[in-house]
Structures are given as C-alpha cells and as structure tokens.
N, C-alpha and C positions, 0 to 999 in steps of 0.2 A: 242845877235843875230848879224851876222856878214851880214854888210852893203857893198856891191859895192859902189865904189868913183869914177871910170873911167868912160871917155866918154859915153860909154854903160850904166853901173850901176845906172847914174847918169838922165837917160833917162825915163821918165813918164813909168809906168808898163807897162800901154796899148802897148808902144811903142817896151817895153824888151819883150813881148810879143810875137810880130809881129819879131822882131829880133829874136827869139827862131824859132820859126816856120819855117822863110828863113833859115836857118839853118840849121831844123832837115829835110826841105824838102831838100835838098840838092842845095839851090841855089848858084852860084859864089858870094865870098867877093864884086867885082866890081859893079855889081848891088844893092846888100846890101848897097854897101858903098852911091853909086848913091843917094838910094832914102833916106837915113837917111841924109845926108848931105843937103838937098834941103828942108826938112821938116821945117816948121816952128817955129814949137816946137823944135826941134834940134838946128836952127839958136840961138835962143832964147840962149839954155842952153847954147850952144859952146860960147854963147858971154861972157854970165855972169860969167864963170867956166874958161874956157879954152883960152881966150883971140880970142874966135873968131875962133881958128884953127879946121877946120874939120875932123871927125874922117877918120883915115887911115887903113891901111890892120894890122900894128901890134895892134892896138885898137881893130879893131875884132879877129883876133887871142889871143888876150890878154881874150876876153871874151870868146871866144871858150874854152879856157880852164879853164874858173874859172864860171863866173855865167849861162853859158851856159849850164856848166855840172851840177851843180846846180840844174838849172831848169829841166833837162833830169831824175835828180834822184827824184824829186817833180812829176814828170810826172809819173814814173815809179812804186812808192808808192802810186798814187791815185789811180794808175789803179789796183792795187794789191790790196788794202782796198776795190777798187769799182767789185772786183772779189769776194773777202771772203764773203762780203754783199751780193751780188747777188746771193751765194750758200748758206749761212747762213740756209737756213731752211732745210738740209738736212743733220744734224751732223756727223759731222765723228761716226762713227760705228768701235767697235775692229772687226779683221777680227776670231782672235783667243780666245780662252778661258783663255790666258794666261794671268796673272798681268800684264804684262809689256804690252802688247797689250791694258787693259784695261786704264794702263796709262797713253800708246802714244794717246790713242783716248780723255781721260782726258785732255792731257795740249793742243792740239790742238785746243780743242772746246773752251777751256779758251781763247788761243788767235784769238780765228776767235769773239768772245765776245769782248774783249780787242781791235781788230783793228775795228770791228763793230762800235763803238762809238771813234775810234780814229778822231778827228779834225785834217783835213789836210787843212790848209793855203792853197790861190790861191797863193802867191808871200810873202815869208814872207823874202824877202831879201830886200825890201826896202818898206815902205807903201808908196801911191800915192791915 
C-alpha cells in the first residue's frame, strides 16, 4: 500500500478528510491553506516533519493531484458498490433467449455478488 509523506498525506485522516471535501466542494487553495495552517494538529505535525514551515499553494496542488485523486476514486467505488448493493435484489434478467444473453446476465450477477461483499476501506492511504 502506497502511503502519502507530504505535508497533506501526512495529516490525521480526519483532517485529509476535510481537506478532500474543500476541495471536491470546490473551495479556493487560499482559505484551505488559511485554516490548515492555523490548526493545531497541523502546527504540531509542521513542527515535527517539516521544520515548522506551513503548508503552501504547490503543497495543495501537489495533493490535488495525487491523494486527492486517490480519494475521489475511493469515493467513486463506494458509491458504485453502495449502488450494485442497493439493486442487488433484482438480478439482471437476459433480455433474449440467446446464450450469450444468458451469459452476459450470468457474469454480471457474479459480479454485483463479487462487489456485494467487496470491502471497501474508509482511507487506506494512511491509517490514523
């Protein structure tokens, strides 16, 4: 499993979190930056990591494109499992009498079965 190190990465999940969210909500870098900087939890880790220096606009952009996107496709996978589940009781049906109809409805059902019982992590990029 591959772990964020950066300012971001490096930040309580709760927090990478709340960092995703401003994000997907479409807030500006500047306030992001604002209130992560000021946090106490942040002061803390920036001291012990990072010699203290605050995170900046290429620090969120840095995440913007790595764990942010990350997280976007961990969002994007639950909601797609939390969809198959939610229809799960109404099996795909072939429309045709054909083999390959009864097939396509075969591996289908296998995998709405298969993603049904798939485990999906809240954060499996860093435990916290």
């Amino acid at each position: 499993m591959r772990y964020h190190n950066g300012k971001i990465g490096r930040l309580p999940r709760v927090l990478r979190e709340q960092v995703n969210q401003l994000l997907f909500d479409g807030t500006p870098a500047r306030p992001i930056l604002y209130w992560l900087n000021t946090h106490p939890a942040v002061q803390i880790m920036l001291a012990n990591h990072f010699g203290g220096k605050p995170i900046n606009e290429p620090n969120l952009s840095h995440w913007r494109t790595g764990g942010y996107q990350a997280w976007q496709k961990r969002q994007e996978l639950s909601a797609l499992i939390r969809h198959f589940a939610d229809h799960r009781s109404n099996p795909v049906k072939p429309s045709q009498t054909s083999p390959a109809s009864f097939q396509t409805a075969d591996l289908v059902n296998e995998g709405l079965d298969r993603l049904q019982n798939y485990p999906v992590k809240s954060d499996p990029i860093r435990p916290n």
